[in-house]
N, C-alpha and C positions, 0 to 999 in steps of 0.2 A: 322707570316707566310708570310706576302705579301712581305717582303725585304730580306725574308732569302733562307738558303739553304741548304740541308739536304746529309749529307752521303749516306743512303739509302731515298727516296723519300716516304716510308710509315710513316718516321718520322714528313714528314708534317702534317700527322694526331696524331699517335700513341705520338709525343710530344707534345699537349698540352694538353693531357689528366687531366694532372697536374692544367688546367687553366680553367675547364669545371665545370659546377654545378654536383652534387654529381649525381643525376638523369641518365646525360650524361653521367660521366664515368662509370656509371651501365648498362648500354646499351649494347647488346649483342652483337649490331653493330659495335660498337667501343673497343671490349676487344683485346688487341695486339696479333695478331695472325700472322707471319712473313710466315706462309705458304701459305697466301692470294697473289694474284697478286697487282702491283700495282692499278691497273682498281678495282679490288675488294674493295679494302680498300679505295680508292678513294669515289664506288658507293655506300659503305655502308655509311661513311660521309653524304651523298647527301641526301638515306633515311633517316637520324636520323636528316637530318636538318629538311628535311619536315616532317617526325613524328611529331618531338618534338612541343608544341604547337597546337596540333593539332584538340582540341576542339574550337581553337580559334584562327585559323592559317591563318589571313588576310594578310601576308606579308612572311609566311615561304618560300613560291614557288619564291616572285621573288629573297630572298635573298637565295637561292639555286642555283639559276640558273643566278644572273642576270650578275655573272663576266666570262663568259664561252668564250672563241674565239676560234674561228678555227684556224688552219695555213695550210697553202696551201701544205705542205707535212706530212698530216693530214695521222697517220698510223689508221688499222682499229681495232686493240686492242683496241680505246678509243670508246666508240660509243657518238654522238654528246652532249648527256646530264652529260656527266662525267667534270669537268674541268681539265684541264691540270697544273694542281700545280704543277707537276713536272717541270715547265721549268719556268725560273726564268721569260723568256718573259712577262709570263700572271699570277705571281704571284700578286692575288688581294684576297680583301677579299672576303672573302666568302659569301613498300606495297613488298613487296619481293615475286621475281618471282625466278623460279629455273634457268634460268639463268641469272647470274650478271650482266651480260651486257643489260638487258633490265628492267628499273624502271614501277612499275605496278601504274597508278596515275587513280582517277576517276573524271570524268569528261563531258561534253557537246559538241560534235559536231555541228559547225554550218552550215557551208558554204564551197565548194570550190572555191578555186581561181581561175576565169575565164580568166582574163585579166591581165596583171602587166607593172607597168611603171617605171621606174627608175627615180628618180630625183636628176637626174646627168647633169651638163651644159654641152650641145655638142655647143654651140655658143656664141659669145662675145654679142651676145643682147636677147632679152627675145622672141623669138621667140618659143627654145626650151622649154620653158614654156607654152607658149601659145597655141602649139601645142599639149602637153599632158590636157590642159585644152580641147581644140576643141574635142580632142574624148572622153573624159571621161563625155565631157555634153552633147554629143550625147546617149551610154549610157546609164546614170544617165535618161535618157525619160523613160525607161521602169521602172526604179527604184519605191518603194517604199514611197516615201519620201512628207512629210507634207513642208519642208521648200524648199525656191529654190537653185537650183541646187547651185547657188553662195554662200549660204551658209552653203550647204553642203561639197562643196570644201573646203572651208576656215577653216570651224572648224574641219575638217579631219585631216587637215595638222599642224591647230594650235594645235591640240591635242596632235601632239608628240614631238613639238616645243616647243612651247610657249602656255600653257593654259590661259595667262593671256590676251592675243588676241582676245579671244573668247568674251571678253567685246565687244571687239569694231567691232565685227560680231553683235552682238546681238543688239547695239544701233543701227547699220545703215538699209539701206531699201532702195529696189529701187535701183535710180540710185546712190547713193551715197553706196548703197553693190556692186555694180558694179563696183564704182570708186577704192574701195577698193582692191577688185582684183586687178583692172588693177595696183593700185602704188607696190602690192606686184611683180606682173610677171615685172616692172620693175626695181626693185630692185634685183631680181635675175640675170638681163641679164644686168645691168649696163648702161640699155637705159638714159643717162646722161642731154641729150639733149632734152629730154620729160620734165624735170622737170624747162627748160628756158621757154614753153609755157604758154605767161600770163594767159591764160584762163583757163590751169590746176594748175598753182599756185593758182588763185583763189577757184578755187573748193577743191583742197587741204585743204582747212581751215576746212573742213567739217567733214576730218578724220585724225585718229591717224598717220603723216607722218613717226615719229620716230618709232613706232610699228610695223610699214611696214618693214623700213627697215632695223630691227631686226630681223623682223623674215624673211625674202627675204636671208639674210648675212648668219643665222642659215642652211636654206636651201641648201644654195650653199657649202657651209661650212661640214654638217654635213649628206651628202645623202642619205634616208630611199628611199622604195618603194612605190608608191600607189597602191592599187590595186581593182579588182572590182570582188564579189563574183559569183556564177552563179545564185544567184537570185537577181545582180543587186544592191548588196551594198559597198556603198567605205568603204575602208579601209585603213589603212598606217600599215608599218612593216619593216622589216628589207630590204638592201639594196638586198640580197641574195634570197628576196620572186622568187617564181615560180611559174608558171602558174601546178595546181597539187596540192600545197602545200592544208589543212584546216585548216580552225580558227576552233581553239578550246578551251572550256571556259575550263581551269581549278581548282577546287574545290581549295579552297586556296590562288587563283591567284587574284592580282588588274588587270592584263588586259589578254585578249585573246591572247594567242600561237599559231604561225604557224607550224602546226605539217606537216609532210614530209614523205611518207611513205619507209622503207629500207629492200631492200630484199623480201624475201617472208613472 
């Protein structure tokens, strides 16, 4: 399905019925029924993904959802949890309510979104970074939090990046957690000329330089949101987060979803 293309568009499902465990094509979800809409036959897929497995369904949610994109002449037949396998753009891999368009999942609310920052370069040096650090560790004061603010930052960020990072949050302390930041917010803004100061090359030995700016290049590169709940805890999410949006755990789910509420 993710290279192909189908005469009528329910064929992206209703043809591989053929390539499905016996279980699947017994599913009541998926029996070919041409008088469905597309969006129907889409969102029943989506249930039967998340059914299936479902005493023991650690990973059914993200592979339901995790190839999904919007496009910016988004009609409103699809609602946001459907993917769009009908356009070859986003051909990727892959609890019934009485109306189709809305999937019924159980699950945990936690927080809303108070704050949101975008980690997108507006500057040729790392100031744009440094400045969504200056309010986010303002803040992070009323926060919660057992560890300091500096490595709260870090393992936030390295969490949707680079988890292998979080090593080298975990080893440093002090001023050398500190220095840490700083080689990353330089690595995002290409401060080139920071890294001729003998005194910071010295101190460099002390942390992971290449780690930094791995994950500094990912950041710039790959733009998520950070954001901060209203009881004051960071989070990272999609580029699209909004101030409004809540995390919420879902039953099934490796990580928290930003749910959005639509309509009434």
């Amino acid at each position: 399905m993710k290279y192909s293309n189908a005469t009528d568009p329910r064929d992206k499902i209703y043809g591989l019925l053929g390539l499905m465990h016996e279980a699947d094509r017994k599913s009541i979800l998926l029996q070919p029924d041409y008088s469905k809409s597309v969006v129907q036959v889409y969102g029943d897929a989506i249930r039967q993904m998340i059914r299936e497995n479902e005493d023991d369904g650690a990973t059914n949610l993200n592979e339901a959802f995790h190839s999904i994109e919007r496009f910016e002449d988004e009609v409103m037949d699809f609602p946001s949890w459907i993917p769009r396998w009908d356009r070859p753009a986003m051909l990727k891999q892959v609890r019934t309510d009485p109306d189709p368009k809305v999937p019924v999942l159980k699950g945990l609310k936690v927080a809303r979104v108070q704050h949101v920052f975008p980690l997108q370069r507006k500057s040729g040096n790392s100031e744009w970074m440094r400045g969504i650090w200056r309010t986010i560790s303002i803040l992070l004061d009323a926060g919660p939090h057992a560890e300091t603010k500096e490595a709260v930052f870090l393992n936030t960020i390295a969490g949707a990046y680079d988890e292998e990072f979080i090593k080298n949050v975990e080893a440093a302390s002090g001023d050398s957690l500190k220095l840490l930041l700083d080689m990353v917010f330089m690595g995002c803004g290409f401060d080139l000329e920071a890294y001729m100061d003998p005194k910071l090359v010295e101190d460099m030995m002390e942390v992971n330089l290449d780690a930094c700016t791995v994950l500094a290049v990912s950041i710039r590169e790959y733009p998520f949101s950070l954001f901060i709940t209203e009881d004051n805890n960071l989070g990272i999410g999609a580029k699209a987060a909004k101030v409004g949006d809540t995390v919420c755990v879902l039953y099934g789910g490796k990580l928290p979803f930003l749910l959005r509420p639509a309509g009434s």
